[in-house]
MIRONU-615110 format. One record per residue (C-alpha): residue number from 0; x, y negated, z negated. Coordinates in nm, 2 decimals. Layout:
BEGIN
+--------+--------+--------+--------+
: koltor :     xx :     yy :     zz :
+--------+--------+--------+--------+
:    NUM :      X :      Y :      Z :
...
+--------+--------+--------+--------+
This chain:
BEGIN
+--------+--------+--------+--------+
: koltor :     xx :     yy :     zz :
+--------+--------+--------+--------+
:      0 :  12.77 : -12.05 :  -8.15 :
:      1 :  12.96 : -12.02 :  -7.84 :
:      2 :  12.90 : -12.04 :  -7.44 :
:      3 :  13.20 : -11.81 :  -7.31 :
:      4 :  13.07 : -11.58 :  -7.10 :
:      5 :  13.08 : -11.25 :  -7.22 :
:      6 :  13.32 : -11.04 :  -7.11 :
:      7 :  13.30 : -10.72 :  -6.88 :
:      8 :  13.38 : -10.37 :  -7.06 :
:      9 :  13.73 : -10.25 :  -6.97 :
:     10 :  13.84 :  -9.86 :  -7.08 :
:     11 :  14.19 :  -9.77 :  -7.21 :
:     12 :  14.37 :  -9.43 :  -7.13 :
:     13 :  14.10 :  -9.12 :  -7.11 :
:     14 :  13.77 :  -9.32 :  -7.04 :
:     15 :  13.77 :  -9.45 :  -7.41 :
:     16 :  13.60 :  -9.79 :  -7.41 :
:     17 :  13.92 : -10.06 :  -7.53 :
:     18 :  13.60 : -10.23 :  -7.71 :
:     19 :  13.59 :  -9.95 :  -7.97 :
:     20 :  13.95 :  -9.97 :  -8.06 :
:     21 :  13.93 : -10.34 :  -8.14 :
:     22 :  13.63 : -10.25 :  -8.37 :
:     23 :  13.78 : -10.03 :  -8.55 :
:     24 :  14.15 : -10.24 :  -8.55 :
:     25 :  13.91 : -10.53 :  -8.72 :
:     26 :  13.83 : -10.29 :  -8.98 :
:     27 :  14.17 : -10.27 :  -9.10 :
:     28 :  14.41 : -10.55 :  -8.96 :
:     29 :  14.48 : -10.86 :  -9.19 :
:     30 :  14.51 : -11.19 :  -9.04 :
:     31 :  14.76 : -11.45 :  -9.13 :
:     32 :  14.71 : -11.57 :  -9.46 :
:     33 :  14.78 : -12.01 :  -9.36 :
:     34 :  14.74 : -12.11 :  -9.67 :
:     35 :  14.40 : -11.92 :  -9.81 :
:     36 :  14.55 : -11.97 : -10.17 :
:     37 :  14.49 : -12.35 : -10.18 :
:     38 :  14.12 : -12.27 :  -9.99 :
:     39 :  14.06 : -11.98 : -10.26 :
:     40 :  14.15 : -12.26 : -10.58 :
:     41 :  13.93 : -12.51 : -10.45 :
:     42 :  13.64 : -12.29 : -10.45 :
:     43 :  13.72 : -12.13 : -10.74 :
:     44 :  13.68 : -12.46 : -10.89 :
:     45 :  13.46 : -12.62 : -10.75 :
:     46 :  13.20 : -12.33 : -10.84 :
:     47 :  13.33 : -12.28 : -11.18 :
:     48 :  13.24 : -12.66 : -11.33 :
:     49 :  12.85 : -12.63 : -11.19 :
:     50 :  12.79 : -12.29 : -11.34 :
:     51 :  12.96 : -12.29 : -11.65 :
:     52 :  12.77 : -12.66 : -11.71 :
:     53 :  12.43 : -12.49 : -11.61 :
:     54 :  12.51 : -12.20 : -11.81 :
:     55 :  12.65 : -12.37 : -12.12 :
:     56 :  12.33 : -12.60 : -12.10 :
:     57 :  12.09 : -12.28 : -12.06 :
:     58 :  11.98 : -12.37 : -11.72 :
:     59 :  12.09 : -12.03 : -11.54 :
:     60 :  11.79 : -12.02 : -11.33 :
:     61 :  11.93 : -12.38 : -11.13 :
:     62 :  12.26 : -12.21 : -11.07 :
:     63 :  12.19 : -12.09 : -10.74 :
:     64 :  12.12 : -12.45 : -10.63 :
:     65 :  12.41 : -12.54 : -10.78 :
:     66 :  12.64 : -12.28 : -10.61 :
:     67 :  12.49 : -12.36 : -10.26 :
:     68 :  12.63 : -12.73 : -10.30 :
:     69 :  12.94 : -12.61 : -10.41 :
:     70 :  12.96 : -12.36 : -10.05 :
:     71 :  13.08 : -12.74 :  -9.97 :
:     72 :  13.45 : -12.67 : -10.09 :
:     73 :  13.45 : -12.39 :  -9.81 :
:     74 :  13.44 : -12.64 :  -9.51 :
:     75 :  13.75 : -12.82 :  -9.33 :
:     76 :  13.98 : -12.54 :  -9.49 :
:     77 :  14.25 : -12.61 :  -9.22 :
:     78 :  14.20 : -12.97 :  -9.20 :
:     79 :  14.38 : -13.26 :  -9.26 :
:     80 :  14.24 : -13.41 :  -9.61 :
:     81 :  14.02 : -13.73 :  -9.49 :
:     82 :  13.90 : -13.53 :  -9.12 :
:     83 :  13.82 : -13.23 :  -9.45 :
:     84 :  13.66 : -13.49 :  -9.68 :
:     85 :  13.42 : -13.56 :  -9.36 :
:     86 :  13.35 : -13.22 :  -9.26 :
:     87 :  13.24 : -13.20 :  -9.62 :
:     88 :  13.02 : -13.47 :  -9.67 :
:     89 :  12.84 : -13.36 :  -9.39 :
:     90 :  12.82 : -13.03 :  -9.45 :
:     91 :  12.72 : -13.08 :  -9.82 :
:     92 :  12.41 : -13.34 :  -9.70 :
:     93 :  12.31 : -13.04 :  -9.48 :
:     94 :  12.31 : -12.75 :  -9.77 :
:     95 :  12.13 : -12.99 :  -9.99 :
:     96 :  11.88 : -13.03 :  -9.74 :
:     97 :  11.83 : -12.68 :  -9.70 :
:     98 :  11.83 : -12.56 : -10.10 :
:     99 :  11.55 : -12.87 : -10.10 :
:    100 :  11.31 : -12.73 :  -9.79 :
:    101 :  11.38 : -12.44 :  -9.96 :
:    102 :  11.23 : -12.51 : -10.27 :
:    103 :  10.93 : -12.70 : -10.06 :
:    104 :  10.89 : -12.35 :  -9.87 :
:    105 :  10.82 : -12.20 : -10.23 :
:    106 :  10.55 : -12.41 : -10.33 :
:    107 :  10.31 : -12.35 : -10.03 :
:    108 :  10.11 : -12.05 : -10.04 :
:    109 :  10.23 : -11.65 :  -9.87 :
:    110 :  10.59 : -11.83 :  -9.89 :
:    111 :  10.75 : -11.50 :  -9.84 :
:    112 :  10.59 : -11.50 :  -9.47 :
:    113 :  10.65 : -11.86 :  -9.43 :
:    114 :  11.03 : -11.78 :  -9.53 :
:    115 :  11.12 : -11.60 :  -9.24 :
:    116 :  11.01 : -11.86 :  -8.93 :
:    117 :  11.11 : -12.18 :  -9.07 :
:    118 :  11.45 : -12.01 :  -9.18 :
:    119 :  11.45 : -11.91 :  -8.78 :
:    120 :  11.45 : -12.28 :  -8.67 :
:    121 :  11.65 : -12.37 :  -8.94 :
:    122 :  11.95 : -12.10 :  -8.81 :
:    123 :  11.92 : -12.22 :  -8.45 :
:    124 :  11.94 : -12.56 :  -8.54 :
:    125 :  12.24 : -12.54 :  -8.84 :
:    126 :  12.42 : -12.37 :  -8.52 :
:    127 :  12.33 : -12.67 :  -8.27 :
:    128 :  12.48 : -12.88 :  -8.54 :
:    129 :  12.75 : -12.69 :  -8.62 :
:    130 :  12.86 : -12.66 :  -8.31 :
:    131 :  12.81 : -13.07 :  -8.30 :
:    132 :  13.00 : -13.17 :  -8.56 :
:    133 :  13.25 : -12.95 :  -8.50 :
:    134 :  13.23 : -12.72 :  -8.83 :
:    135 :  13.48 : -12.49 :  -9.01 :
:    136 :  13.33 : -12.24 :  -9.05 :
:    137 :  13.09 : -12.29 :  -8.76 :
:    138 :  12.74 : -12.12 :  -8.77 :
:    139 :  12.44 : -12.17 :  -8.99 :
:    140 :  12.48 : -11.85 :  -9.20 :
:    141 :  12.53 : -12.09 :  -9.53 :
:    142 :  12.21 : -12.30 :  -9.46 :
:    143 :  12.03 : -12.01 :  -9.40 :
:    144 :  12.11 : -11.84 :  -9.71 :
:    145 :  12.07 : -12.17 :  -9.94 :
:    146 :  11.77 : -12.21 :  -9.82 :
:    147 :  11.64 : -11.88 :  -9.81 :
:    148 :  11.76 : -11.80 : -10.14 :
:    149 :  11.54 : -12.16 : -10.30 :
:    150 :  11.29 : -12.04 : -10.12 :
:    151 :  11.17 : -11.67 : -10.27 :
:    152 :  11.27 : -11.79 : -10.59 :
:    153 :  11.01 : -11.92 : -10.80 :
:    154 :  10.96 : -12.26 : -10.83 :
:    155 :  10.73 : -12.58 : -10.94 :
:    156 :  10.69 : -12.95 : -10.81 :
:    157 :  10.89 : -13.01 : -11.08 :
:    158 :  11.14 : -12.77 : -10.98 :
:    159 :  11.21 : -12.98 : -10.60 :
:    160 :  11.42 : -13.25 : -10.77 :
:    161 :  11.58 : -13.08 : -11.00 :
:    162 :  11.74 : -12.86 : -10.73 :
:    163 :  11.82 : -13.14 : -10.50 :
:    164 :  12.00 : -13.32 : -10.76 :
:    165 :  12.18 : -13.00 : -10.84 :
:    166 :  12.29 : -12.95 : -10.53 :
:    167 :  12.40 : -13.26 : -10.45 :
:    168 :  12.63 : -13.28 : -10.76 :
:    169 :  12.75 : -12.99 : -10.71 :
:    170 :  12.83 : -13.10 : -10.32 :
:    171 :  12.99 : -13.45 : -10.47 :
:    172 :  13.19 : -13.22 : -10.72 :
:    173 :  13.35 : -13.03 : -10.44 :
:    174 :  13.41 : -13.28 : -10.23 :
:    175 :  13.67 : -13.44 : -10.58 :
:    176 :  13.79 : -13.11 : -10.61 :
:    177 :  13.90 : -13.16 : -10.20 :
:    178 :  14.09 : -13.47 : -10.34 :
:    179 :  14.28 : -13.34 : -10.63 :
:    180 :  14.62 : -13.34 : -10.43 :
:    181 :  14.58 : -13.71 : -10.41 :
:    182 :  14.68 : -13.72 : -10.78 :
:    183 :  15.03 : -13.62 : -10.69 :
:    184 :  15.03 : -13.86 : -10.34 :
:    185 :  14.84 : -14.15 : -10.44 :
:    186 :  14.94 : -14.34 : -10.11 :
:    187 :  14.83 : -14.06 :  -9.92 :
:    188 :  14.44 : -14.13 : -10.00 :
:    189 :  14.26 : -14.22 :  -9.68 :
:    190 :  13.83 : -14.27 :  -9.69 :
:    191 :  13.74 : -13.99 :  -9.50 :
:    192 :  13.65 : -13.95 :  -9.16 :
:    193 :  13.33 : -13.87 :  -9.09 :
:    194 :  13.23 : -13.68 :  -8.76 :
:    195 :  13.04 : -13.83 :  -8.46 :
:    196 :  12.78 : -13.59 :  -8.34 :
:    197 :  12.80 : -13.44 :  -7.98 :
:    198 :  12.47 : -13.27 :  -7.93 :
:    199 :  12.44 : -13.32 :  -7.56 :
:    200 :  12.79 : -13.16 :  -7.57 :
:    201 :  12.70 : -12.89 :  -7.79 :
:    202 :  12.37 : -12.81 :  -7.55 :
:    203 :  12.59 : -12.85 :  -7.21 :
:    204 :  12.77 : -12.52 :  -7.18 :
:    205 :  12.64 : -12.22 :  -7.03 :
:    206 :  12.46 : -12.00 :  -7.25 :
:    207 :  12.40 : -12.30 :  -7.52 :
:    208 :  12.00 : -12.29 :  -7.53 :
:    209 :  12.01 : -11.89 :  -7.49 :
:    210 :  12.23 : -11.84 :  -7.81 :
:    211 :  12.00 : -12.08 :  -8.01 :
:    212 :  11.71 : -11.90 :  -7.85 :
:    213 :  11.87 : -11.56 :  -8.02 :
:    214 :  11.85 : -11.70 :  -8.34 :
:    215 :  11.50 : -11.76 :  -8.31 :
:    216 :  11.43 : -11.43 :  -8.24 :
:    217 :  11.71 : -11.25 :  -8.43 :
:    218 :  11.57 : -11.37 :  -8.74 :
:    219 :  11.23 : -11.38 :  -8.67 :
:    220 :  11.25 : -11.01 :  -8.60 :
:    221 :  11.48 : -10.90 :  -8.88 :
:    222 :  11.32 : -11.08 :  -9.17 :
:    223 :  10.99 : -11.00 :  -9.02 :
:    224 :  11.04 : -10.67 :  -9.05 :
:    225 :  11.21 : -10.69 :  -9.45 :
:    226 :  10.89 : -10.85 :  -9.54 :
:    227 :  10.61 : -10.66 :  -9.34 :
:    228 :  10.84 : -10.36 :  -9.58 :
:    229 :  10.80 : -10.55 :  -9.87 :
:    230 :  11.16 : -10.57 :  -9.95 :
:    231 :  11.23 : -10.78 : -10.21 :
:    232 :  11.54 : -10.94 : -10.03 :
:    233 :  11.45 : -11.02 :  -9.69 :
:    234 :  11.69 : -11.28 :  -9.68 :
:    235 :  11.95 : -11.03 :  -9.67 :
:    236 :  11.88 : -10.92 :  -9.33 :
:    237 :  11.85 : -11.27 :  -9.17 :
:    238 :  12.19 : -11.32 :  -9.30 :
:    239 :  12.34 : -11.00 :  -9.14 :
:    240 :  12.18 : -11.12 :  -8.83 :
:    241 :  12.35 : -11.46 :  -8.85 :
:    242 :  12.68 : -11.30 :  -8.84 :
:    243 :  12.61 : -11.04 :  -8.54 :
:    244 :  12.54 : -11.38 :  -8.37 :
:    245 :  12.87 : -11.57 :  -8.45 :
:    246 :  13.18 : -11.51 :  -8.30 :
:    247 :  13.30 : -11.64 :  -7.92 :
:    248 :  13.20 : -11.32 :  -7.72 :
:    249 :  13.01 : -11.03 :  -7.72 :
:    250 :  13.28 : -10.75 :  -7.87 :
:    251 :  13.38 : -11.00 :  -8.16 :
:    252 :  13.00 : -11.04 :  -8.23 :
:    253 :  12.95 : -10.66 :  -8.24 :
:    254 :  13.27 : -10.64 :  -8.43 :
:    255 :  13.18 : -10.84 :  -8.69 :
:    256 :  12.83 : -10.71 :  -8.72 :
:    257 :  13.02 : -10.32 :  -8.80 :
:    258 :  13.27 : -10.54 :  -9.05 :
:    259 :  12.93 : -10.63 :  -9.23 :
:    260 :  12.79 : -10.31 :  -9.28 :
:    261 :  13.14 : -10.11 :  -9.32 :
:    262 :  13.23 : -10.38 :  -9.58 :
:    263 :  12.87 : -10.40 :  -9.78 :
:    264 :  12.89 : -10.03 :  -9.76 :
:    265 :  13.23 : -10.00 :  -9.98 :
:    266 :  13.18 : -10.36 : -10.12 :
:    267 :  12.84 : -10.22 : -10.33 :
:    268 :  13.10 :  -9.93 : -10.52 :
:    269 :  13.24 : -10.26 : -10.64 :
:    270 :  12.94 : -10.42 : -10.70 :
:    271 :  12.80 : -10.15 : -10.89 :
:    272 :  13.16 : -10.11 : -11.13 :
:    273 :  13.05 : -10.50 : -11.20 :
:    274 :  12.70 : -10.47 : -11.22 :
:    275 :  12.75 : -10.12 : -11.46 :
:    276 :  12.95 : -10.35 : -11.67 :
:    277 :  12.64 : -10.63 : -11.73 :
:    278 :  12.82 : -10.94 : -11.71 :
:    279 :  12.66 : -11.24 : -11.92 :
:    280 :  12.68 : -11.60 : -11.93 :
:    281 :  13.01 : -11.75 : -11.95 :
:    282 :  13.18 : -11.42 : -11.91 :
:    283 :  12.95 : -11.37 : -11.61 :
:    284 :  13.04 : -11.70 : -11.47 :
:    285 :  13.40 : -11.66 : -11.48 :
:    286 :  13.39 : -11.31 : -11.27 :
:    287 :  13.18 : -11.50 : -11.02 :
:    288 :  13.50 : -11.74 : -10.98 :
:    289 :  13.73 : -11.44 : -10.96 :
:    290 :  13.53 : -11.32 : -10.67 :
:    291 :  13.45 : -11.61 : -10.49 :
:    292 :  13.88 : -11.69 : -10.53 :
:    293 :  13.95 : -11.35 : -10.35 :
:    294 :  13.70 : -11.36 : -10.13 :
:    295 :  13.88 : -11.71 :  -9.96 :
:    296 :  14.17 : -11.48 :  -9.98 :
:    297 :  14.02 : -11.27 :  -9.76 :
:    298 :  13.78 : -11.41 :  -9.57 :
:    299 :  14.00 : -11.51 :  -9.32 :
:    300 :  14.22 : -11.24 :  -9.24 :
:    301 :  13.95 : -10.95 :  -9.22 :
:    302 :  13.60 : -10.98 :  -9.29 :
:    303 :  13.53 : -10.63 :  -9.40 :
:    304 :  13.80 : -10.69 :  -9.66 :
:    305 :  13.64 : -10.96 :  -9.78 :
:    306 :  13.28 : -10.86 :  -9.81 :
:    307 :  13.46 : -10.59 : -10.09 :
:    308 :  13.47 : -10.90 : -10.29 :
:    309 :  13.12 : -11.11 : -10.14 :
:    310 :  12.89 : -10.81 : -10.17 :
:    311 :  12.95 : -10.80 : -10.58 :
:    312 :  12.97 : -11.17 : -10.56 :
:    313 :  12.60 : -11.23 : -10.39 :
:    314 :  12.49 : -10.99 : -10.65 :
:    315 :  12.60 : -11.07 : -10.97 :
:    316 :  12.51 : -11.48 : -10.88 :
:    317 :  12.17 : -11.34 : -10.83 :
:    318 :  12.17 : -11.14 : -11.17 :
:    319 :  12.28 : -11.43 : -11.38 :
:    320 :  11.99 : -11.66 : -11.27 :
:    321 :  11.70 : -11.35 : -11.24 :
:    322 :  11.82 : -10.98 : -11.31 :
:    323 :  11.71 : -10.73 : -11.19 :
:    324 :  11.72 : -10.32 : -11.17 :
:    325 :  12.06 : -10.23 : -11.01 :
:    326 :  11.97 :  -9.95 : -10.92 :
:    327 :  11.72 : -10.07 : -10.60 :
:    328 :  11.91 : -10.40 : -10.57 :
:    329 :  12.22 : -10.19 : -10.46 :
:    330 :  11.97 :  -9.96 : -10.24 :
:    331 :  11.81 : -10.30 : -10.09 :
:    332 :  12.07 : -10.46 :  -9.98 :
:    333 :  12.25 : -10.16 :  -9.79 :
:    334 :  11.93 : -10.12 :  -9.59 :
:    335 :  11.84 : -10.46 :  -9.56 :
:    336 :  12.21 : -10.55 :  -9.45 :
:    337 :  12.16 : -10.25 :  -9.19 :
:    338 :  11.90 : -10.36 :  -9.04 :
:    339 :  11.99 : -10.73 :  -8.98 :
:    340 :  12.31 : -10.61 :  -8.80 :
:    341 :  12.15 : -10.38 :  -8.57 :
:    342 :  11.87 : -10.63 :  -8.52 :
:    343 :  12.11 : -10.89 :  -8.40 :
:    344 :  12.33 : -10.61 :  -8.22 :
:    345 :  11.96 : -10.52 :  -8.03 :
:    346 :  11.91 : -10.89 :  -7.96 :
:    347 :  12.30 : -10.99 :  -7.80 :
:    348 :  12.20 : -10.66 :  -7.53 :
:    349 :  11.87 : -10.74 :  -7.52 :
:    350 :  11.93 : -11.09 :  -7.44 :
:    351 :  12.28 : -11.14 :  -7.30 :
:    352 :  12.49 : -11.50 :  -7.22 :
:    353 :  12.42 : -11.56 :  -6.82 :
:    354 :  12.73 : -11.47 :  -6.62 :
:    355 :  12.90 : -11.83 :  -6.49 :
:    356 :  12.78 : -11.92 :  -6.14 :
:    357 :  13.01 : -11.93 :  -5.86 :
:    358 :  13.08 : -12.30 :  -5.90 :
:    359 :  13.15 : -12.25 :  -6.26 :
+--------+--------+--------+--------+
């Protein structure tokens, strides 16, 4: 979420907009790596133990739970270990949360259509408190997904428990994985630091209340439309919408909305090498962890790089809890992808950040 006013469109040499070139520069420029490696083993890790556990157990179908509390690793990345460890507790509470109303969502009756408003609210406000508690990564794409994700698949009373407990250990796990370098530093340990709240401060800029109102109607829109379809995914394209929305100004939102399609486009050749090759079980697992490791690699540095590696990942942690045909997964989630971005890119022109006044 941001309030910067949006810039004003410049052009370069011969009339060509300088907008496009920095589109298609974020398509190939790498950023700084700052220390993804350590990011990438923490993750690695701290989604490795909860799935092979489930999987060794024969509990596949609670491993998506369990992978949404382990999204908990991926907080705080460039933070100093206890201001990290508070991020994370945060941030872990709020994922369980939303795998849990997302199970809830299941239970009650036309879920699917039920799906797509509550996961509006819910994006609007995972970015009012994102932008409150100060979170890295900011936005509410992950508590969109968890819960999105708990919600179409099927579930019991029984079932709303289980995946709240799964979650949640799988939250506490990463958060001990956060602490391992303590083991070499033992007088380094500090309790960590949780984050005071600033939501008056997160509502006060300019263009605060219009950015949450975009969610709202980003969302509503896009997953409206994947479901009035009848795609089996509609999830998907609330996601894509997410990240259209994120970013500080207009030209990185767009940006990053052509880095989502451009990199699900070439990321599904990957996925479909994977997929072709029918990963099962433990094996399954560990290509999961070699994906989600390279993905921290790159998620950083260029997005459309990355989603090479989280387009096969998203997939194949769907296959191992409920396959599928690949065939029409790979098909649903190009067009689905497609028409979240340009449903958020719709909704950034359609309803654009006021320009600061003159006392501003």
């Amino acid at each position: 979420m941001t309030s910067e006013p949006e810039p004003t469109a410049d052009r370069g040499p011969g009339g060509r907009p300088r907008g496009a070139r920095a589109v298609t520069r974020g398509l190939v420029a790498l950023g700084p790596h700052r220390g993804a490696h350590r990011v990438a083993l923490r993750a690695g890790l701290s989604v490795l133990m909860p799935l092979l556990v489930l999987v060794l157990a024969g509990r596949v179908e609670w491993t998506a739970y369990a992978a949404f509390g382990a999204f908990t690793s991926l907080y705080g990345r460039n933070h100093a270990r206890a201001e990290r460890a508070g991020m994370q507790v945060v941030a872990g509470g709020f994922l369980t949360l939303s795998v849990t109303l997302g199970v809830l969502v299941s239970l009650a009756p036309d879920s699917r259509w039920l799906v797509v408003p509550v996961g509006a609210l819910l994006a609007a406000g995972g970015s009012l408190a994102s932008d409150a508690y100060g979170w890295h990564p900011p936005g509410p794409l992950f508590l969109v997904f968890g819960f999105a994700v708990s919600a179409m698949v099927p579930a019991t009373a029984a079932t709303l428990p289980v995946a709240a407990g799964v979650a949640a250990l799988s939250a506490l796990f990463s958060l001990a994985v956060a602490q391992v370098g303590v083991l070499r530093e033992p007088a380094s340990w500090a309790p960590p630091v949780l984050p005071a709240p600033r939501f008056r401060d997160a509502l006060a800029p300019q263009g605060a209340v219009t950015h949450l109102l975009r969610h709202v109607l980003a969302l509503s829109v896009a997953g409206g439309v994947a479901t009035a379809l009848d795609w089996q995914h509609p999830y998907w394209a609330m996601v894509a919408a997410v990240v259209v929305l994120s970013g500080p100004d207009l030209l990185s939102r767009l940006t990053r909305g052509v880095q989502r399609v451009v990199g699900t486009l070439l990321g599904l050749g990957v996925a479909a090498l994977v997929l072709a090759w029918h990963p099962q079980g433990v094996t399954a697992v560990l290509v999961i962890v070699v994906l989600q490791v390279l993905t921290e690699l790159f998620v950083g540095r260029n997005y459309a790089v990355a989603l090479l590696f989280i387009t096969p990942l998203a997939l194949l942690m769907g296959q191992l809890a409920h396959e599928a045909p690949v065939g029409p997964l790979l098909r649903d989630r190009l067009l689905e992808t497609v028409l979240g971005a340009l449903v958020g890119a719709v909704v950034l022109l359609l309803v654009p950040d006021r320009p600061p006044g003159p006392d501003a």
